[in-house]
C-alpha positions as CSV (number, residue, x, y, z in Angstrom):
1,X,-25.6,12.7,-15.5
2,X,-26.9,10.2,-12.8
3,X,-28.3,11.7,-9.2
4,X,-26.3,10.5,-6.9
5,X,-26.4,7.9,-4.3
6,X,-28.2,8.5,-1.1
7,X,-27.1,7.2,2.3
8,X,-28.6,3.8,2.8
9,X,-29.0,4.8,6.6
10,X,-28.6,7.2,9.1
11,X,-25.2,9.0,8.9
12,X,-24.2,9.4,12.7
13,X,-23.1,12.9,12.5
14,X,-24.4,15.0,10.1
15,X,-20.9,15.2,7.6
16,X,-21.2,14.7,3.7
17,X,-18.9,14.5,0.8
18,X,-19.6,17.4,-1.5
19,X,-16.5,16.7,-4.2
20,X,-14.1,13.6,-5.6
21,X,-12.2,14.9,-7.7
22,X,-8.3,13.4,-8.9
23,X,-5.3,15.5,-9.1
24,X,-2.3,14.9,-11.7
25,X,1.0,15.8,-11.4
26,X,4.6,13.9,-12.7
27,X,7.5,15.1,-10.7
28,X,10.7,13.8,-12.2
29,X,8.2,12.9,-15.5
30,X,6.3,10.2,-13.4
31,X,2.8,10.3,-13.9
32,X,0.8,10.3,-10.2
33,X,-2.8,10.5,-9.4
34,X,-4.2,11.5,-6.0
35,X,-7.3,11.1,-4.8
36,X,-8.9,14.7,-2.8
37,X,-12.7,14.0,-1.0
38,X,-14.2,17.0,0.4
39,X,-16.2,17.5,2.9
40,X,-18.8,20.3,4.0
41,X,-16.8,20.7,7.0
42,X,-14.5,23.8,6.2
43,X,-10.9,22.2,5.9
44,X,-11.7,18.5,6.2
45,X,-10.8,16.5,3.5
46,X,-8.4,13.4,2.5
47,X,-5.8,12.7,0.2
48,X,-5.4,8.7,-1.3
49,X,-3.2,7.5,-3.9
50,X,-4.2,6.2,-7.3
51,X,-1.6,6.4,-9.6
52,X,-1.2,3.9,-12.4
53,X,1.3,5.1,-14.1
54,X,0.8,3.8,-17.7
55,X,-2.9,4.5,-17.5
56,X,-2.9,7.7,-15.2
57,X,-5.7,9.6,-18.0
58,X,-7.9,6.8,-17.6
59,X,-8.0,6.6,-13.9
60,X,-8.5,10.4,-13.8
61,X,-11.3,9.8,-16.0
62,X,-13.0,7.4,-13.8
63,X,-12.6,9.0,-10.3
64,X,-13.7,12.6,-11.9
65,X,-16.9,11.0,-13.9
66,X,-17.7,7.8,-12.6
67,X,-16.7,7.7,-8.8
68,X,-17.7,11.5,-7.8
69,X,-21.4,10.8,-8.4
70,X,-21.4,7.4,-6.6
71,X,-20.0,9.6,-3.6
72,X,-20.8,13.1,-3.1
73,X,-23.5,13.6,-0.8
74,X,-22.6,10.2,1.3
75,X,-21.2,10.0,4.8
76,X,-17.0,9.7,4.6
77,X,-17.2,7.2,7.4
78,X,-19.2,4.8,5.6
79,X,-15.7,3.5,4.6
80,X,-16.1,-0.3,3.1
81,X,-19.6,0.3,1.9
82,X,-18.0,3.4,-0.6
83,X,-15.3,1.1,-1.8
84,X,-17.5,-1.4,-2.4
85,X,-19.9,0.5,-3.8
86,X,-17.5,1.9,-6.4
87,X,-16.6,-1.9,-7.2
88,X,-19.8,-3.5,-7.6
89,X,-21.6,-1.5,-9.9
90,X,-19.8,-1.9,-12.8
91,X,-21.1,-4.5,-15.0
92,X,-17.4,-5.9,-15.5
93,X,-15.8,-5.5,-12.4
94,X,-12.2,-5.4,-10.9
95,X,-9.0,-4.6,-13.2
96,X,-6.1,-1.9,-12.9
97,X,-8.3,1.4,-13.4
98,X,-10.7,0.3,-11.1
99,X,-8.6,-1.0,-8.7
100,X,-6.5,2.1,-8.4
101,X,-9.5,4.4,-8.1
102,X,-10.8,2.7,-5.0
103,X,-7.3,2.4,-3.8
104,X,-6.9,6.3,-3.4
105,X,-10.5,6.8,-1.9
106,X,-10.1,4.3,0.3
107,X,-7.0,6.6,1.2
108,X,-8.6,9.4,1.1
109,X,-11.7,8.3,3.3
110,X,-9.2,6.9,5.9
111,X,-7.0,10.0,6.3
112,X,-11.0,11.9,6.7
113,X,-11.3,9.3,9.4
114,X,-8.0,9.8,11.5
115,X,-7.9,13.6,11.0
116,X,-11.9,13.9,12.7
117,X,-10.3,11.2,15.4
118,X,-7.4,13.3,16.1
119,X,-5.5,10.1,15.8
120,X,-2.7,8.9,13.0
121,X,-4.6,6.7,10.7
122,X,-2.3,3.4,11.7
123,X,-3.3,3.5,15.2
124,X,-7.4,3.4,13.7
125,X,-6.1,0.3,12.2
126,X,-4.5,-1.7,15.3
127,X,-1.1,0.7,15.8
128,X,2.5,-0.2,15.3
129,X,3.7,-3.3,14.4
130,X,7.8,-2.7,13.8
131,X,10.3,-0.4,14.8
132,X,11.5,0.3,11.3
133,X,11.3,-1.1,7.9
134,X,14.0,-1.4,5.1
135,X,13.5,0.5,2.1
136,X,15.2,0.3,-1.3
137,X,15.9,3.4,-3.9
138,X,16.7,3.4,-7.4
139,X,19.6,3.5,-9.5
140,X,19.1,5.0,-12.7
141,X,20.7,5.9,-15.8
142,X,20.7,6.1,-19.5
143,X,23.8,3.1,-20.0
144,X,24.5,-0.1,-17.9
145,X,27.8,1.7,-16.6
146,X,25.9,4.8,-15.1
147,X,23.1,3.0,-13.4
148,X,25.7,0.5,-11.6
149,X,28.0,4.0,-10.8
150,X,24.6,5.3,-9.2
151,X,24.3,1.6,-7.3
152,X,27.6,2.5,-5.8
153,X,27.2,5.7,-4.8
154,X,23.7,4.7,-2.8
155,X,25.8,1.9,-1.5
156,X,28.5,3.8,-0.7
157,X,25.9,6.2,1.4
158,X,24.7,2.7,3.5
159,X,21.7,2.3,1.5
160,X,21.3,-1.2,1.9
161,X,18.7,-2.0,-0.8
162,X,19.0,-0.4,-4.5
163,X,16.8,-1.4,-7.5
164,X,18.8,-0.6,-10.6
165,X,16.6,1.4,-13.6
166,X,18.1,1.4,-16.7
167,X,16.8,3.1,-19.8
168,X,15.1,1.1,-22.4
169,X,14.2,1.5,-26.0
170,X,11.0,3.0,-26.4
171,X,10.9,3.5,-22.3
172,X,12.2,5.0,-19.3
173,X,10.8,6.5,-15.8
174,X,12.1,5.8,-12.1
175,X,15.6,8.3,-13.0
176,X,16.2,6.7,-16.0
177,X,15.5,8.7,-19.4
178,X,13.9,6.7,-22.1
179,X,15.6,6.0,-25.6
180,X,14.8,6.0,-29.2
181,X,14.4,2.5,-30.2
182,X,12.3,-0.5,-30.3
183,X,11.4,-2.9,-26.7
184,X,13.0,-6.0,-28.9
185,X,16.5,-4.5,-28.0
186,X,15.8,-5.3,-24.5
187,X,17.5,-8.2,-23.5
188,X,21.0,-7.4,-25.0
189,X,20.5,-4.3,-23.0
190,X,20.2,-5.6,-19.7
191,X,21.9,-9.3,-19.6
192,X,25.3,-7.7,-18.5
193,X,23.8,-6.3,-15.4
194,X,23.8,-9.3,-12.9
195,X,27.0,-10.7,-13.5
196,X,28.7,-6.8,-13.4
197,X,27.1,-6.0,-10.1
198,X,25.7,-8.8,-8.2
199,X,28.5,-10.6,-8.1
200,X,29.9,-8.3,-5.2
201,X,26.9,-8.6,-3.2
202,X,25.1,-11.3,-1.2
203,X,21.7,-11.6,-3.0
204,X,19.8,-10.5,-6.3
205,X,16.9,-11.4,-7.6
206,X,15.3,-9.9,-11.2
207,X,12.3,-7.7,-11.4
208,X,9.5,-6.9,-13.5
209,X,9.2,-8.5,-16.4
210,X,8.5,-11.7,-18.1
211,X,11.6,-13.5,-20.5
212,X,9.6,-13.4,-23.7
213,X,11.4,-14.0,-26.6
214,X,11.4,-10.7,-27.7
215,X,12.0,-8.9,-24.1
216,X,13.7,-9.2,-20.7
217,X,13.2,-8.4,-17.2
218,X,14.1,-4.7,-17.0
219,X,15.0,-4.3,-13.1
220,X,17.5,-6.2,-10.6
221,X,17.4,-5.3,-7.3
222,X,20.6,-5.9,-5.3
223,X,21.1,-6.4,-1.4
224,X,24.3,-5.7,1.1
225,X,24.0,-7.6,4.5
């Protein structure tokens, strides 16, 4: 175990980070990671995101033994020199785990910094830019037919985005249980889905995935006007 790192100046109020720790859950059987900093100031902490969902045990990993020392004992509102601290002292930098680890204290440190503010942590930033945004939800099931029945019914309730999710050999997640088999089954799995649904709607494009020989792109995402 390495001491940790001191502040590199004068903290302007007298606050220090006393844990990092990351907390695992999987509602629904997705895999999430969240970020919790404390502070020595009874009930201030943060909360960031950092899930990776394929790689969640190796994030936890690194923000529980590798991040927590670089921060305990530091000022929260040293923001940008944290993050970067975490980044640049690896010897090979960058990549998914990291990435994700500085994501949720980066989080984390912000939602410290709006709560001592007494402010919502978008105004800190520069405040409101749009009324609303448009969202999209998933469609799932375990066959082509259910996920497109699900489609409809979000439709149906003036969703006007939907992502469908169907189950795959050897995979599943977002709604949609995964099924024995091998990943090479993919593409006669899911080439029946744009023609069936997209057809009765304005645009579609297809998600996540590269056309290898061996696999297909696993998601379409469908739009109403």
């Amino acid at each position: 175990m390495i001491d940790t790192f001191a502040n590199p100046w004068p903290p302007r109020e007298n606050i220090k980070i006393t844990s990092v720790r990351a907390i695992t859950t999987a509602p629904e059987g997705t895999a999430l990671v969240v970020v919790r900093i404390d502070t020595d100031v009874p009930g201030l902490y943060g909360l960031g995101c950092a899930t990776f969902t394929q790689r969640w045990k190796a994030v936890q990993t690194y923000v529980d033994e590798h991040v927590s020392r670089l921060l305990v004992g530091r000022y929260p509102g040293d923001i940008s020199d944290l993050t970067r601290l975490i980044g640049f002292t690896a010897y090979w930098r960058g990549g998914p785990i990291t990435n994700n680890a500085i994501s949720g204290v980066d989080q984390a440190l912000w939602d410290i910094a709006g709560k001592r503010a007494g402010l919502p942590v978008y105004e800190l930033l520069g405040g409101k830019v749009r009324a609303k945004a448009d969202t999209y939800l998933h469609a799932s099931g375990s066959t082509i037919d259910a996920t497109i029945e699900h489609a409809h019914q979000l439709i149906d309730r003036g969703q006007r985005y939907v992502r469908l999710q169907i189950s795959t050999p050897g995979g599943g997640g977002y709604g949609a249980p995964a099924l024995p088999g091998s990943i090479r089954r993919l593409r006669t799995r899911t080439a029946g889905v744009p023609a069936t649904i997209c057809g009765e709607y304005p645009s579609c494009s297809r998600q996540h995935g590269v056309n290898y020989p061996t696999t297909s792109s696993c998601c379409t995402m469908c739009t109403r006007d």
